[in-house]
C-alpha positions in Angstrom: 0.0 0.0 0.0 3.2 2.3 0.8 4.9 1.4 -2.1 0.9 2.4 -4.6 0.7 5.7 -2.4 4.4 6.9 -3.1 4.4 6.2 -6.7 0.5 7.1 -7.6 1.6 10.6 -5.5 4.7 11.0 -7.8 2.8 10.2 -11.3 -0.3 13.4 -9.4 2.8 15.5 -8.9 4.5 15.1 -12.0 0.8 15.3 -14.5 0.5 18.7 -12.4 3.3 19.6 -13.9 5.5 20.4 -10.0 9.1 20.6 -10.4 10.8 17.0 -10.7 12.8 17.9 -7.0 9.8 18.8 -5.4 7.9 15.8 -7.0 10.1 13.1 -5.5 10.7 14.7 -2.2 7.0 15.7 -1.5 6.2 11.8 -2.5 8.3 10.7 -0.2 8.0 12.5 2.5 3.9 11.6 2.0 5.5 8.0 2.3 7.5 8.5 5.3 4.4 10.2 7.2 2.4 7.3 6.3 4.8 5.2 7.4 5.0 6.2 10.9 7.4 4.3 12.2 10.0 6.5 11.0 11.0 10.0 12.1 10.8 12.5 9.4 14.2 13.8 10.8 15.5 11.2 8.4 14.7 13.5 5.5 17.0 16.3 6.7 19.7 13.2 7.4 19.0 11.7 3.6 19.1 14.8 1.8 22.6 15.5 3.1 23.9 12.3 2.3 22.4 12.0 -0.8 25.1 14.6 -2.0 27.7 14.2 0.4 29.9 12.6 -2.3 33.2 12.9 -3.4 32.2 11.8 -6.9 29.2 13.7 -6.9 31.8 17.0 -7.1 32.4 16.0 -10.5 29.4 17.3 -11.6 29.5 21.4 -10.8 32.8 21.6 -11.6 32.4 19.5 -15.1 29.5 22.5 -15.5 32.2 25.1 -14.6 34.6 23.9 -17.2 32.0 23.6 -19.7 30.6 27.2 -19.2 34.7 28.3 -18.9 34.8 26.6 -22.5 32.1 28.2 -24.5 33.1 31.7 -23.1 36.7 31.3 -23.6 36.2 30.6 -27.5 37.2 26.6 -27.3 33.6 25.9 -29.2 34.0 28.3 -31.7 37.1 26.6 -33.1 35.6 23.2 -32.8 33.5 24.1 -34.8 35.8 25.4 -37.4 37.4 22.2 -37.3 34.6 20.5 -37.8 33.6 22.5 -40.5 37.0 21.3 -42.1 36.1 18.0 -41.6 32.8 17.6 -43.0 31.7 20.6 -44.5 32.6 19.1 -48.0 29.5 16.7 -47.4 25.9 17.6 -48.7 23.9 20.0 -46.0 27.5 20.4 -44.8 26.1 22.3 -41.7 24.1 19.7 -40.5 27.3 17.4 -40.6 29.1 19.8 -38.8 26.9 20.1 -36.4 27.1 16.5 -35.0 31.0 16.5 -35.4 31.1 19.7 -33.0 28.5 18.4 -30.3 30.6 15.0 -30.8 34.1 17.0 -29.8 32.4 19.0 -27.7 30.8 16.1 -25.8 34.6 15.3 -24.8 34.7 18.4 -22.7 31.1 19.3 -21.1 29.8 16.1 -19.9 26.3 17.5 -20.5 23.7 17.0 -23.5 22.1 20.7 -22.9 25.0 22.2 -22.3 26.7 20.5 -25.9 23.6 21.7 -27.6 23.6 25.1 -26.4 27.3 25.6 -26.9 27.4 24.1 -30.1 23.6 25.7 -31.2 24.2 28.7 -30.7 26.6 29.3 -33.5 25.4 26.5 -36.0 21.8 26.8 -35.6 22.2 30.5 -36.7 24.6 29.9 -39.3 22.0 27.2 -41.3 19.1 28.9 -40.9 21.1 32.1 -42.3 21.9 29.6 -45.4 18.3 28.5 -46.4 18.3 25.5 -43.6 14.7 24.6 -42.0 14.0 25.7 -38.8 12.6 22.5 -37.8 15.5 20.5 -39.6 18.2 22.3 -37.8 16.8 22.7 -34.4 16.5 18.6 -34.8 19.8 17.6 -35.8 21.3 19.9 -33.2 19.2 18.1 -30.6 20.2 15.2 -31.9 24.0 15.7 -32.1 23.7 17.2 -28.2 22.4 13.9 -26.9 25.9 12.5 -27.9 27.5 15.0 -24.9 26.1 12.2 -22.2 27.7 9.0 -23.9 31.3 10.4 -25.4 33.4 11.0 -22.1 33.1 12.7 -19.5 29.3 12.4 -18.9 27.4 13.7 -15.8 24.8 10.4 -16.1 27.8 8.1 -15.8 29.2 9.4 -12.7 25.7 9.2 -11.4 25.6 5.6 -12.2 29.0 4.6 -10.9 28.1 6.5 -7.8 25.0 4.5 -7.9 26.0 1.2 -8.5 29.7 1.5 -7.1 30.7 0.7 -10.9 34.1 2.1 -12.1 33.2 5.6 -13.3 36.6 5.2 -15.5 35.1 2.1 -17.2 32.2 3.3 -17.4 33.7 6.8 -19.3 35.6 4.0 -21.5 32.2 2.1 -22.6 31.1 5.5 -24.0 33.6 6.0 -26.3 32.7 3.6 -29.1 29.1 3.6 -29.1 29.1 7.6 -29.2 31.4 7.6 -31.9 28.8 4.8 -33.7 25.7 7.4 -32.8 27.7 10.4 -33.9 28.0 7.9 -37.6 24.9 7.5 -37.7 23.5 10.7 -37.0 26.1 12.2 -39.5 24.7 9.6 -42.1 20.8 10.6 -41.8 21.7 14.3 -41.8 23.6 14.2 -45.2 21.0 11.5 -46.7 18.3 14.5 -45.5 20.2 17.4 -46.8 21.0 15.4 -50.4 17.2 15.0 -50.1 16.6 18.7 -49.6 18.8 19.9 -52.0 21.1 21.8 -48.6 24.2 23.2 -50.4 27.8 22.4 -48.8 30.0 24.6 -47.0 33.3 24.5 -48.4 35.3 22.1 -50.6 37.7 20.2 -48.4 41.3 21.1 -48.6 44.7 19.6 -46.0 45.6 23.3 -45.5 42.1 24.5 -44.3 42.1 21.7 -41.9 45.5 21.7 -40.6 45.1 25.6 -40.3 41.8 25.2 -38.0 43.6 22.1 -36.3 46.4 24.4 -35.4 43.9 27.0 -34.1 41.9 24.5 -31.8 45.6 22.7 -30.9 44.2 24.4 -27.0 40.6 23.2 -27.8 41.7 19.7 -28.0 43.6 19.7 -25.2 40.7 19.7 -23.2 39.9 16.1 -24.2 42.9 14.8 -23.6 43.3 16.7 -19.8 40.0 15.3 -19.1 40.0 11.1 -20.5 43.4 10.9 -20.7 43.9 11.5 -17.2 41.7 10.0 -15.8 41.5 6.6 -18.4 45.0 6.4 -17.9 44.3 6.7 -14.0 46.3 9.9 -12.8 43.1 11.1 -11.9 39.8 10.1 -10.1 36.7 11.6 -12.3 35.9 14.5 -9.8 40.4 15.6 -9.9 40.1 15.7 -13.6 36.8 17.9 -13.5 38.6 20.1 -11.6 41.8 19.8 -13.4 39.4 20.6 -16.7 38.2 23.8 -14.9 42.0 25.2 -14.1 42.6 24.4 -18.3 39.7 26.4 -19.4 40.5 28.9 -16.5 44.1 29.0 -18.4 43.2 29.1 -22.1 40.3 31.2 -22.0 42.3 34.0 -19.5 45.8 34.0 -21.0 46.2 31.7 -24.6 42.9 32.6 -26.5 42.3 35.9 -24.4 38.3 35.9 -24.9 37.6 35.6 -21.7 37.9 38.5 -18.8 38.3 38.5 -15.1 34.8 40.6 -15.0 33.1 38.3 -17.0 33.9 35.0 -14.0 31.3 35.8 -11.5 28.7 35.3 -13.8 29.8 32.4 -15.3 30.7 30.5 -11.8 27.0 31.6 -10.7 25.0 30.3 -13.6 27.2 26.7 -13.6 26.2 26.9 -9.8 22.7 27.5 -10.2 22.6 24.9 -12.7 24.9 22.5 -10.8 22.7 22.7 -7.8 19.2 22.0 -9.6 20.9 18.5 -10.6 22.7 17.8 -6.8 18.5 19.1 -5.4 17.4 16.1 -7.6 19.7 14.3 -6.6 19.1 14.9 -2.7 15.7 14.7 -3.0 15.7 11.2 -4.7 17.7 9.5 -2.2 15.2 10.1 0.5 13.3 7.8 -2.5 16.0 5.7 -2.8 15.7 4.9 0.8 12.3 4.4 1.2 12.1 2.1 -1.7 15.1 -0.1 -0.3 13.5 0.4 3.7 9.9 -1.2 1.7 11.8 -3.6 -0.7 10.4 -2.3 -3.5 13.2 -2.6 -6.3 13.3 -6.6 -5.5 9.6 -6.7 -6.0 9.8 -4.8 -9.1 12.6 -6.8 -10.7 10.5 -9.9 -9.2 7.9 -8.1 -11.5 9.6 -8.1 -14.8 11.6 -11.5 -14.3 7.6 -13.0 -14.2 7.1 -11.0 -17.7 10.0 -13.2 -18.8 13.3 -14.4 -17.9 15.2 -15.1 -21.3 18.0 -12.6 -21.2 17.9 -11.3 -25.0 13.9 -10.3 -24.4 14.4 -9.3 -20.2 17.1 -6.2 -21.8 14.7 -5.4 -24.6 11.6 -4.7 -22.1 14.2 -2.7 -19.5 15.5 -0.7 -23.0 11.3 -0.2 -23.5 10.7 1.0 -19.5 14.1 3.3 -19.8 12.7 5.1 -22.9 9.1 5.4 -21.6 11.0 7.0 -18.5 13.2 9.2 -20.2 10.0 10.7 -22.7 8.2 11.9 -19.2 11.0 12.0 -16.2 14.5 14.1 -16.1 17.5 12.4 -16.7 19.2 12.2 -13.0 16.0 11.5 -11.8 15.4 8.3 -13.8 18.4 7.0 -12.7 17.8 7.4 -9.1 14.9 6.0 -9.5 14.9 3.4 -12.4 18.6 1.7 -11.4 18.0 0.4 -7.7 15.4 -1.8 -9.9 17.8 -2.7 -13.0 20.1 -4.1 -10.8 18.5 -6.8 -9.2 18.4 -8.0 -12.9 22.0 -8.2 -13.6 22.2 -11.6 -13.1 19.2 -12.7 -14.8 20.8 -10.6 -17.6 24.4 -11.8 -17.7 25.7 -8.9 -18.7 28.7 -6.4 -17.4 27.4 -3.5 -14.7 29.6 -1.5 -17.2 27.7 -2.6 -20.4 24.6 -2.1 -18.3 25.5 1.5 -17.2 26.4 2.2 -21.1 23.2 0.9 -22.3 21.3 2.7 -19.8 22.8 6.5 -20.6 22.1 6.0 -24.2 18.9 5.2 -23.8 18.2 8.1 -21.2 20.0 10.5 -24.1 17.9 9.1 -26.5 15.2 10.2 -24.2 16.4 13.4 -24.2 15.1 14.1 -28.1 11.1 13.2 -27.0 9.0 15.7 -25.7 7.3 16.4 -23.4 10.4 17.2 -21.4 13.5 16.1 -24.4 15.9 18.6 -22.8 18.2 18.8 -26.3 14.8 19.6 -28.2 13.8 22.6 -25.8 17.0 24.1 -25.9 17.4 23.5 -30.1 13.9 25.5 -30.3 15.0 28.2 -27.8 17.8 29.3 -30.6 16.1 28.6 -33.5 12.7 30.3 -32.3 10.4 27.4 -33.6 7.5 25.5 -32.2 8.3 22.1 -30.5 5.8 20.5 -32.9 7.6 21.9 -36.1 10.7 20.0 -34.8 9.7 16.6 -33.3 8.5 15.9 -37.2 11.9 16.5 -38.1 13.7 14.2 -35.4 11.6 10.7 -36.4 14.8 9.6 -38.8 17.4 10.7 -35.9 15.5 8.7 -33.1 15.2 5.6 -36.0 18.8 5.7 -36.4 19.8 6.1 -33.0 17.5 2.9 -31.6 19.3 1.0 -34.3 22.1 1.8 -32.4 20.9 1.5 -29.0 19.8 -2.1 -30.5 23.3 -3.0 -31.0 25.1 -1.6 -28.5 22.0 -3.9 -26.3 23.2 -6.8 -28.1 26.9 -6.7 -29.0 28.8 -6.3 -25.8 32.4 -5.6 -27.9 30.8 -2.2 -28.5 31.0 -1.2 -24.8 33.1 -3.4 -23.5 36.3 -3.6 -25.8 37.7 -0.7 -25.0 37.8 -0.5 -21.0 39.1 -4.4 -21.3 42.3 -2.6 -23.1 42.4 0.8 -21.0 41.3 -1.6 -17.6 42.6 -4.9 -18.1 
């Protein structure tokens, strides 16, 4: 009866359209009262611990260094190297703008803030160039969902924090199967422009790109400061995060000299603000997380979908069906809280790697991120271009079908996840 009460009061609170935060925590605290044999003292206790995390740090400062980026000019010249990459293919925009939110993705660890960095000057630049609105608010969206599988990503160190998984592993499983979304995405866009007749940008040349790879010689540091550190295991995630903030401190301020001391206290208070909605989430959840273990729930859930089936192949397909049903209607952090104290009860059932597992479940959560209602990337895409949601979820159907391909394969080829950290973490 607990476990009906929390969960039909979470579904009220989210139809009425109450911040996600406030949703979970005012469930569970319902819960708890109900309860009664436990004081609601404990929610003041579980919010604190739910972010008193040395991991968990990785996450503002991974924000900082991202917003340190964008205003320090690193985005502007990866997407001039980009554009010397691909802007030879048809619609060469729209190609460009994957291969940007793909380098990008390296560097911010977050989908919305690789589609607004990135967005900002592409989504412009193709509209400017007889683009449709729709078509290039979608395949911004849909490059941005890359940011949370290419290393770093914010989701992962969630789920390693989670799951005690190695959050270096973890990184490593992303590497491959973003690179094989950022394919495929790059693939649909230039069948799409071909189709609508989108000119190119420029005719590919050596000296254009190793010109613009000269210029954004800083820019790809960044990458290498942030995975090689810690893949080659100088760094735990949270030191590199902060070793990523001192770089873009350093580049911005002194090598590219776009950035000004004046212009810091803004930046650090926006990557706060929006640090802290994720860490509230988080906080909130584990008072949810609690609960749900106090009452058993996540066994009796999993005990729930092992009695739908128990073949392994058709038990990952219905878990890939619940995680994209969650990620349509519930914030990314907050599906994980909520969703993986139930997946892994399963892993054994499954027979799979927790690192495979933790790959398969970010992709589909960024794959979640392109369907409204609450697809972050597509909100932010329509915020720059100034279109109507509508206008650009018709122009995002062949992204999603490409990326569920993938999703399908990186679900059923474990090489794709699992190759790499078995040569970086033998």
């Amino acid at each position: 009866m607990l476990a009906l009460i929390l969960f039909v009061t979470l579904m009220v609170l989210f139809l009425a359209n109450t911040p996600i935060a406030l949703a979970i925590g005012m469930a569970s605290l319902a819960a708890l009262w109900l309860h009664g044999d436990l004081p609601l003292m404990m929610v003041i206790q579980r919010l604190y611990a739910g972010v008193d995390s040395f991991p968990l740090m990785a996450v503002p400062l991974f924000m900082c260094a991202g917003s340190l980026m964008e205003a320090g000019g690193i985005s502007r010249r990866v997407v001039q190297l980009a554009e010397s990459l691909v802007g030879w293919l048809p619609g060469g925009l729209a190609a460009v703008a994957v291969v940007s939110a793909m380098f990008f993705a390296g560097i911010s660890g977050s989908a919305a803030a690789d589609t607004a960095a990135v967005g900002t000057i592409l989504i412009p630049s193709m509209i400017r160039r007889g683009y449709d609105k729709g078509f290039a608010a979608a395949v911004q969206a849909a490059g941005g969902s890359i940011g949370v599988v290419i290393p770093p990503s914010i989701p992962m160190i969630i789920f390693g924090f989670l799951t005690g998984a190695s959050i270096g592993k973890l990184f490593a499983a992303g590497i491959l199967p973003g690179v094989l979304m950022g394919m495929s995405l790059i693939a649909v866009s230039t069948w799409l422009s071909r189709k609508h007749r989108y000119s190119t940008v420029v005719r590919f040349s050596w000296s254009r790109f190793l010109r613009s790879l000269w210029d954004a010689k800083w820019a790809a540091g960044a990458p290498v400061v942030i995975l090689g550190g810690i893949l080659s295991g100088v760094f735990t995630a949270t030191e590199s995060a902060a070793a990523a903030t001192f770089y873009a401190l350093l580049v911005g301020l002194w090598v590219h000299r776009e950035l000004r001391w004046k212009d810091l206290p803004d930046l650090f208070i926006r990557s706060a603000l929006t640090a802290s909605l994720i860490l509230f989430i988080i906080a909130t959840a584990s008072i949810f997380s609690w609960f749900m273990a106090i009452e058993d729930i996540p066994a009796r859930l999993a005990q729930g979908l092992l009695s739908v089936t128990t073949h392994p192949t058709a038990l990952l397909m219905l878990i890939n069906v619940v995680l994209l049903i969650a990620g349509t209607f519930v914030e990314t952090t907050a599906s994980l809280i909520l969703l993986v104290p139930v997946i892994l009860p399963l892993v054994p059932a499954l027979g799979i790697d927790l690192t495979q597992l933790g790959a398969i479940v970010v992709v589909n959560l960024a794959i979640g991120m392109l369907t409204p209602p609450l697809g972050i990337c597509l909100v932010v895409s329509c915020t720059i271009a100034q279109c109507r949601l509508e206008t650009v979820v018709a122009r995002i159907l062949p992204f999603l079908a490409a990326l569920l391909v993938d999703l399908a394969l990186i679900s059923l080829w474990p090489p794709l996840t699992l190759w790499v950290p078995s040569i970086l973490h033998p």
